[in-house]
C-alpha positions as CSV (number, residue, x, y, z in Angstrom):
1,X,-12.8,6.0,-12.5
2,X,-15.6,8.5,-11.5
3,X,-15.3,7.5,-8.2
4,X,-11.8,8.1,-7.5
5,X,-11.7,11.5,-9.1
6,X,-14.8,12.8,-8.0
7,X,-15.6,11.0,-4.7
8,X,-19.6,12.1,-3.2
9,X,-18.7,15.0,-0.8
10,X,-17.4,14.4,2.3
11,X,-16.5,10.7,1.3
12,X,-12.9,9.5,1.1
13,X,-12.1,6.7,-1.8
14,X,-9.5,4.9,-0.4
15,X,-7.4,2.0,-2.7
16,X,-6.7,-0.6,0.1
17,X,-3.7,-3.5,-0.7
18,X,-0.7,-5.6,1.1
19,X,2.6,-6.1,-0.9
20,X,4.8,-8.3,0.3
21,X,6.9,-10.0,1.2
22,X,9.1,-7.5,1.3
23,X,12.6,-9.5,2.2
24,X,15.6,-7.9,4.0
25,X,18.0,-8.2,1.2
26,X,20.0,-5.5,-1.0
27,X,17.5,-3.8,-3.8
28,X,19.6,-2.8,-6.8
29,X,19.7,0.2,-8.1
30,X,19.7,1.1,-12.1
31,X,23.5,2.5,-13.0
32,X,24.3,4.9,-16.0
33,X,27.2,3.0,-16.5
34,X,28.2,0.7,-19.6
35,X,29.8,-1.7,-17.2
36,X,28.1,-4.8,-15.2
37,X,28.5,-3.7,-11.5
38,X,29.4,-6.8,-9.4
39,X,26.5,-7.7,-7.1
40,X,26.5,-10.5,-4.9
41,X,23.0,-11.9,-4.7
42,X,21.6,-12.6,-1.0
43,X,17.9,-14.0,-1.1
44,X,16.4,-12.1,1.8
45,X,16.1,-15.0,4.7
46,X,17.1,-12.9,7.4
47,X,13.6,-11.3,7.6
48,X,10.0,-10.4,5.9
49,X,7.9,-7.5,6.4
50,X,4.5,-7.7,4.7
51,X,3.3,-3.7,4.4
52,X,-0.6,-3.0,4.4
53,X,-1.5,0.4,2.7
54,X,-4.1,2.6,2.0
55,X,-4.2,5.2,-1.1
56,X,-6.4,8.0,-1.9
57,X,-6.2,8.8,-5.1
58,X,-8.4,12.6,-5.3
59,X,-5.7,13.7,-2.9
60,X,-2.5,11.7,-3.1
61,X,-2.5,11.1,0.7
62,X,-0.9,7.4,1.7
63,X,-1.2,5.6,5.1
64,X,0.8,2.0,5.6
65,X,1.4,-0.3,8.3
66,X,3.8,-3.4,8.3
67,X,3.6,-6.6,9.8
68,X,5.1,-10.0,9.7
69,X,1.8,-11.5,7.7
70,X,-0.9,-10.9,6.0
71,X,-3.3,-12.6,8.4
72,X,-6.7,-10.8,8.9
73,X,-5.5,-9.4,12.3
74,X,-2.6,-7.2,10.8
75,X,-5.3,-6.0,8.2
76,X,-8.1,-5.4,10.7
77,X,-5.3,-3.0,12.4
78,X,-4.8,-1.2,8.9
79,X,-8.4,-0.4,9.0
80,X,-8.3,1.2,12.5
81,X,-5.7,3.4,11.5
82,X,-7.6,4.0,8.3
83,X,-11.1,5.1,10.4
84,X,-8.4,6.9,13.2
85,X,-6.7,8.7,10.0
86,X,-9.8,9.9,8.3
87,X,-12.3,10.6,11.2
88,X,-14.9,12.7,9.1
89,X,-17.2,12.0,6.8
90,X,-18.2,8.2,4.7
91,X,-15.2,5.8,3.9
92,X,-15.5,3.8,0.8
93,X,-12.4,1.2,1.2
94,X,-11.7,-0.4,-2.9
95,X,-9.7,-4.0,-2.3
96,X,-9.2,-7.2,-3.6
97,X,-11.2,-10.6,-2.7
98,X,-8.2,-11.6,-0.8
99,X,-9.8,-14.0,2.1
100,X,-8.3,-12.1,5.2
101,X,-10.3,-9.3,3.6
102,X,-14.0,-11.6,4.4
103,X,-13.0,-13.2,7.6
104,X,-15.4,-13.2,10.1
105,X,-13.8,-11.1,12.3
106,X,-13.3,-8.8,9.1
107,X,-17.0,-8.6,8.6
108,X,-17.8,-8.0,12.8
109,X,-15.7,-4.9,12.2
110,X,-17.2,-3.5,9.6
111,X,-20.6,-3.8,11.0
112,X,-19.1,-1.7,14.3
113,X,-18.4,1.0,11.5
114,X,-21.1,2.1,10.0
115,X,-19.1,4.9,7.9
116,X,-16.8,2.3,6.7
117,X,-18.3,0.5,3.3
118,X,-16.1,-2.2,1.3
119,X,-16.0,-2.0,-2.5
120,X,-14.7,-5.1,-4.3
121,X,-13.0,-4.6,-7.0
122,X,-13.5,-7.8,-9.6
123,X,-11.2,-10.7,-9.6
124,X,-8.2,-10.8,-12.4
125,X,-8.2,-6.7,-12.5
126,X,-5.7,-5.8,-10.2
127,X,-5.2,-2.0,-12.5
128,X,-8.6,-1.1,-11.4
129,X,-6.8,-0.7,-7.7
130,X,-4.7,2.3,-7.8
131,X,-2.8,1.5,-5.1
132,X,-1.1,-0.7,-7.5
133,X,1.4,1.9,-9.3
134,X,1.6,3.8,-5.8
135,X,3.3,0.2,-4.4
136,X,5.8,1.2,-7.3
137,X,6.5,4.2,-6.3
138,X,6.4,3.1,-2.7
139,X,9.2,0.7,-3.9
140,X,11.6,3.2,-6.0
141,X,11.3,4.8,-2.8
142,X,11.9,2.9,0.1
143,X,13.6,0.3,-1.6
144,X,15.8,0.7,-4.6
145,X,19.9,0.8,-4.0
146,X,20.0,-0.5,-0.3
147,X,20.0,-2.8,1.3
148,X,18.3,-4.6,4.7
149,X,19.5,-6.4,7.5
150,X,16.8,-7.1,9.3
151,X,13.0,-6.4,9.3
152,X,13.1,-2.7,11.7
153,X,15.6,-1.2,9.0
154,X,13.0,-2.2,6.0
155,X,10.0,-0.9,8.2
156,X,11.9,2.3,9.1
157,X,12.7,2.8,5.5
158,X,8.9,2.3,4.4
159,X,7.8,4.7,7.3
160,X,10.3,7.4,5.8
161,X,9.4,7.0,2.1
162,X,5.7,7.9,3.0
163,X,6.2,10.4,5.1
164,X,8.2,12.1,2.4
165,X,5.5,11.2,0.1
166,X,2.4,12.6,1.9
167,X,4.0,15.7,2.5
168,X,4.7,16.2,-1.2
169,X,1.5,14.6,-2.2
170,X,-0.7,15.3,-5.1
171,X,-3.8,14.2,-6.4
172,X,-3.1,11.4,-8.5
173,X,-3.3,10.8,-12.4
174,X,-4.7,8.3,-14.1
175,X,-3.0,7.8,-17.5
176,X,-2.8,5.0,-20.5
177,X,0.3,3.7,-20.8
178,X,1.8,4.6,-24.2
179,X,2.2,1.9,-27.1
């Protein structure tokens, strides 16, 4: 928790995750309304867009990337936008033990940049990422009440919710969730 809120100085904490598949398919919106609105279900099998993000948490800032996977190749070009994004000072990247995160090629790149370091969180603790209620947000705001025919309208949206996000950014709050 320290370590988000009160990084070393110059060092940027950066919660790094995928969500996806995000499916090209209509998003329902919650209605005020007393009434059932009639909603044809479609399942999303025109298209898939897996999105690759990066989240810091001491200033609210957000950088994603989509791609059609989640191999290690559309990660390894999250983290050159990551080291392209934040060019100054020590990068400490937090993720998950997914295996396109330990791939060889993975670990070559790291060892090209030295500034870069990789912080694992544990496995079965997804809530210690705080990326993980951003992808909520993310959602509610790329997502919710429309819908998608094919995978350039979903990336479009995606790049539009966080550019409206990271120019009303914050730093972000950690709170327990009320009983």
């Amino acid at each position: 928790m320290r370590l988000y809120q009160t990084p070393p100085s110059e060092t940027h904490v950066l919660c790094v995750d995928e969500m996806g598949p995000v499916s090209a398919k209509t998003y329902p919106a919650a209605h005020w309304s007393s009434q059932r609105l009639p909603l044809t279900p479609d399942y999303g099998r025109r298209a898939k867009v897996w999105v690759f993000g990066a989240f810091e948490p001491r200033t609210g800032q957000a950088l994603t990337c989509c791609a059609p996977g989640r191999a290690a190749s559309h990660f390894l070009t999250l983290l050159n936008q990551i080291v392209e994004h934040w060019s100054q000072g020590e990068v400490i990247l937090i993720m998950d033990n997914l295996a396109s995160h330990k791939t060889l090629d993975v670990r070559l790149w790291v060892l090209a940049h030295p500034r870069v370091r990789f912080l694992f969180q544990p496995t079965y603790a997804p809530w210690l990422n705080l990326i993980e209620p951003w992808w909520k947000t993310l959602r509610s705001l790329a997502l919710k009440g429309r819908r998608f025919e094919n995978a350039d309208e979903i990336r479009a949206a995606i790049h539009d919710a966080v550019s409206y996000w990271n120019a009303h950014s914050h730093p972000f709050v950690w709170r327990k969730a009320l009983a």
